[in-house]
C-alpha positions, 0 to 999 in steps of 0.5 A: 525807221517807223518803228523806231519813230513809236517807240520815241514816241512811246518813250516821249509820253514816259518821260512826260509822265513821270515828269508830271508825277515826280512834280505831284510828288515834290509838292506832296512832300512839301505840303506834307513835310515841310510848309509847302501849299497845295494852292499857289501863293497870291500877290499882295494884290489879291491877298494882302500882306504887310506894310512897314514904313521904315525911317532912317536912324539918324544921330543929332543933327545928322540929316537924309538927303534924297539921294541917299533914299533913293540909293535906299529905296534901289537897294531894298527893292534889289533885295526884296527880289533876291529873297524871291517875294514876288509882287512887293512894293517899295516906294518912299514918303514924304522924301524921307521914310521907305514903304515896303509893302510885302505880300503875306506875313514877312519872318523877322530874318526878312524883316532885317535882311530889309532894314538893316544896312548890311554894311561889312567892314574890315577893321584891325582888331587893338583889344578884345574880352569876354563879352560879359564885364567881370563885377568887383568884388564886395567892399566886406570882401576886401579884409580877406584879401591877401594884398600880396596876392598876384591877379588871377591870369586865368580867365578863359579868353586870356584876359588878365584881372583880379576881382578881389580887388575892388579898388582895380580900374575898370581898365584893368578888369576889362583885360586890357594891356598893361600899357594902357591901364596905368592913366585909366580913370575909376568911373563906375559904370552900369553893366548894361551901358551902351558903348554909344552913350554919346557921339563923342564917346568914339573919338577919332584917332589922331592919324587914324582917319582916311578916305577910302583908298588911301588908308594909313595902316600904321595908325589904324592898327596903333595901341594910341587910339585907346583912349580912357573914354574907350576903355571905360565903354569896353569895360562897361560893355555888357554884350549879354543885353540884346539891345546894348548895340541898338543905338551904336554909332559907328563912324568908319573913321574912328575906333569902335567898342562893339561886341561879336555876334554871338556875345561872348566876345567884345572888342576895340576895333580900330578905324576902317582899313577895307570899306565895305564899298570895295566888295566887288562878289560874294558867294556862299558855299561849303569850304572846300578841304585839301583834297577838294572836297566839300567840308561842312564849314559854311563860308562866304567868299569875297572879291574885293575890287582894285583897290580894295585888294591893294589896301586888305594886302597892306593889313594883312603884310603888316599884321602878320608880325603884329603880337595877338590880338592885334595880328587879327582882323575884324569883319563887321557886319551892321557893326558886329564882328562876324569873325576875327582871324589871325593873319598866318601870311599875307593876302594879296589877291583880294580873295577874303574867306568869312565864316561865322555861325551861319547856315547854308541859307543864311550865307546865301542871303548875306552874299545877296545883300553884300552884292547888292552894296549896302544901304546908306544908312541903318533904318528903323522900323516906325510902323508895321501894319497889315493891309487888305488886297488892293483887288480882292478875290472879286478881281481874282474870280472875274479872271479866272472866269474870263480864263475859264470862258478862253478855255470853252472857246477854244475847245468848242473851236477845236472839236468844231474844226478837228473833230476828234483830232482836236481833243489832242488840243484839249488834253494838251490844253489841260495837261499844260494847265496842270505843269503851270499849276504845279510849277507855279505852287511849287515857285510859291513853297520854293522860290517865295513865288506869288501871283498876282494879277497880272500874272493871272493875265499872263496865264489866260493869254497863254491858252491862245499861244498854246492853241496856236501851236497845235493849229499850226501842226494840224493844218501841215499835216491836213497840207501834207494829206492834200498833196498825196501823202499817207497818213503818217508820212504826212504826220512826219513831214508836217511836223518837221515844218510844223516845229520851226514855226513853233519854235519861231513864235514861241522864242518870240514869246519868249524873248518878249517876256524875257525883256519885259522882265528885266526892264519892266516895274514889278507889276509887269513883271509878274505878266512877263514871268508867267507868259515866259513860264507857259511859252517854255511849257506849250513847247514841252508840251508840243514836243513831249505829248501833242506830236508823240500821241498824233504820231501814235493815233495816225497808226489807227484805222479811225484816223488812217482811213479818214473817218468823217469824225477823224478830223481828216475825212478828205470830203472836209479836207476841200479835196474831194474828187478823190479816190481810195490809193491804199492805206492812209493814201488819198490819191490827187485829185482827177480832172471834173470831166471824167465824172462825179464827185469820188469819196474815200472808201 
């Protein structure tokens, strides 16, 4: 059995071993090949960072109210989280704009994953056409028309126009159906138009409007929503200009001339039948093939609440029997259509499938915000500017010297108190050191972790904590070796008592860190992170290396026999009528009458 015990032990020190190398490892690979540190991330407290004032885009007379900054302000903090930028703040100004306040330098995909409304809607699809308007054709061109020639049906997304005719309406250019062309107006428009040149230039159909819940299906996917206005901006819509949707509003009660995300297709999409409010998950993943593997199709899946799914069943029985394009239905995101599928069959178990250009990263950080519920409105960004630390690296060296001064204190009473056996306290010390360091680098390069200073609080208090453990199976074994036992009988016994009270105190740890974390403001956060940290690591620690090495050193004579530098030299133990019982063996002490004080031989 005691052999068996040592080569656990034996076992249990590997494990830490290569633990602690694959860690030096990983942050070796990230330093080297990707944009991994080699020091860890700090807080915007001790570092500085950026700090943008965002300002709600509002339309004419449209107004903000508290409530819908306060909604805001909750949900970019939601968001912030989810990107792992630890140490942020959001707070508002003046009762209208949001001040985000973000360690380091934020990338614009950060930027946007902030500000932007993220707002996904299902709209059914009444026109679509190239993303680029086709320009007429030269009046000096006309004389060499045939003007019994037949247009032209052969543009690539199955649009029907004729660019040698100049006089053709804009409509008809654009593709629209037949039907809808036969009133269009001649106006002339800029191909850089927005498709928001003015609030009315959206206007509301006339049956299409509804609240959520209670959408009229047949309006929304009526060929009568388009109206001349609207086939002016579809055909004026050039989807090549990158700013052309910036100004775009989009009222979810009316149709919508927009453009898909990648520009090559713009549409007219009619009134809101599935509102982004009806989102109750979303995941990311690669879709799954029939026989269930993993294929390399990015999707975003979607669980729509009750009455979501009620209303997305209704679209999708009906626009199934529609002709194309109107058998499609749109996902909008910030107003761009993401995707655009065609109904095979109807849908009535709100289960949505969405799939776009995206990454494996970016469907990820799109089912965050969607989780989250979108942002009540869109904001701009009205200043950014980088701001210095609100500590410093004055703060930051004044904690790191009070860690420091903790550190020698503790070793100083370890070697006191246990004399050799306490450099078991020190090495452990250090090598619980060394994993919160590698854990909390890596956190940085992986997870976009910082440390901030209370955090570097977290860090100091966890040394006592660490301490404490092995003070508490020190002084079982010494209890052990006082009642009689052996050396390593009383190493195996004082553990076994040893480690519920470990385990006791650290869940209390823990559990305390547990719940600061979840209910505590960002600044304790930072705290309850880095104490939970260390309490998970002094227990691996305390399992995998403390126990395993004393349970090796008890085998040694210098600590089986008690040596006076040992740490368990029974004259120290306050037991020293004592004589020498064998190996490792103190035996009970004798009454005072029968002599002078004994000592281990």
């Amino acid at each position: 059995m005691a052999a068996t015990w040592h080569t656990l032990a034996r076992r249990a020190l590997l494990a830490t071993t290569l633990l602690t190398v694959a860690l030096v490892a990983l942050l070796g690979g990230a330093h080297v090949w990707s944009d991994g540190r080699l020091t860890p991330k700090l807080g915007l407290d001790l570092e500085g960072g950026t700090q943008m004032i965002l300002e709600p885009r509002l339309v004419g007379t449209q107004d903000v109210s508290p409530e819908q900054i306060s909604q805001a302000r909750d949900i970019i903090v939601q968001r912030v989280d989810a990107g792992g930028i630890s140490g942020a703040e959001v707070t508002t100004q003046g009762g209208r704009n949001i001040v985000v306040s973000i360690p380091g330098t934020p990338t614009e995909s950060t930027l946007n994953a902030i500000r932007r409304s993220s707002q996904m809607q299902f709209r059914p699809v009444l026109v679509e056409g190239s993303g680029v308007p086709v320009p007429s054709a030269s009046p000096s061109a006309s004389p060499s028309t045939d003007p019994n020639a037949s247009p032209s049906p052969s543009a690539a997304d199955g649009t029907t126009v004729t660019p040698t005719d100049p006089s053709a309406s804009p409509a008809a250019q654009s593709g629209l159906p037949e039907a809808l062309t036969a009133e269009t107006p001649s106006p002339t428009p800029s191909t850089s138009a927005s498709p928001s040149a003015s609030p009315s230039a959206s206007p509301s159909a006339s049956s299409g409007e509804s609240t959520t819940g209670s959408v009229d299906v047949n309006a929304a996917t009526s060929l009568d929503q388009v109206t001349p206005e609207l086939q002016a901006l579809f055909t004026a819509l050039n989807c090549a200009d990158p700013g052309v949707l910036d100004n775009l509003i989009d009222d979810p009660a009316k149709p919508l001339v927009t453009c898909d995300q990648t520009g090559a297709i713009k549409y007219i999409l009619g009134p809101v039948v599935v509102p982004g409010s009806e989102i109750k998950d979303a995941g990311a993943g690669y879709r799954a093939l029939p026989n269930g593997q993993a294929s390399n199709v990015v999707e975003i899946q979607l669980t729509l609440q009750d009455t979501g799914t009620k209303a997305y069943g209704d679209v999708s029985r009906l626009m199934v029997n529609l002709p194309e394009p109107q058998n499609q239905l749109a996902a909008t995101l910030d107003s761009r259509v993401i995707v655009a599928p065609r109904f095979n069959e109807a849908i009535l178990d709100g289960r949505a499938s969405i799939t776009g250009q995206f990454t494996i990263a970016s469907a990820r950080d799109l089912a965050q915000q969607l989780k989250f519920g979108a942002l009540p409105m869109s904001f701009d960004l009205q200043t950014r500017e980088q701001i210095s630390p609100t500590l410093g690296s004055e703060q930051l060296r004044y904690g790191l010297i009070a860690g420091l001064v903790g550190l020698l204190l503790v070793v100083g009473y370890s070697i006191a108190q246990y004399r050799v056996l306490g450099l078991v306290t020190v090495s452990s010390i250090v090598l619980a050191g060394l994993l919160t360091y590698l854990a909390i680098t890596i956190l940085g390069w992986s997870h976009n972790y910082r440390l901030d200073m209370a955090g570097v609080t977290g860090l100091i208090i966890a040394i006592g904590f660490t301490a404490d453990s092995f003070i508490v199976y020190f002084e079982r074994i010494r209890d052990e070796l006082r009642s009689g036992r052996s050396l390593e009988s009383a190493v195996a016994q004082g553990w076994n008592r040893a480690k519920r009270t470990i385990l006791a105190a650290d869940g209390v740890n823990f559990l305390a860190a547990l719940v600061l974390y979840l209910l505590a403001s960002s600044g304790v956060r930072g705290f309850a992170f880095t104490l939970g940290l260390t309490t998970l690591i002094d227990l691996f620690v305390v399992f995998f290396f403390s126990h395993p090495v004393v349970a090796l050193l008890a085998r040694r004579p210098f600590f089986r026999d008690g040596h006076r530098w040992s740490g368990l030299d029974p004259t120290r133990l306050g037991v020293a009528k004592r004589t020498y019982a064998g190996r490792g063996r103190f035996a009970p002490a004798r009454p005072a009458a029968t002599g002078g004080e004994g000592s281990a031989s």
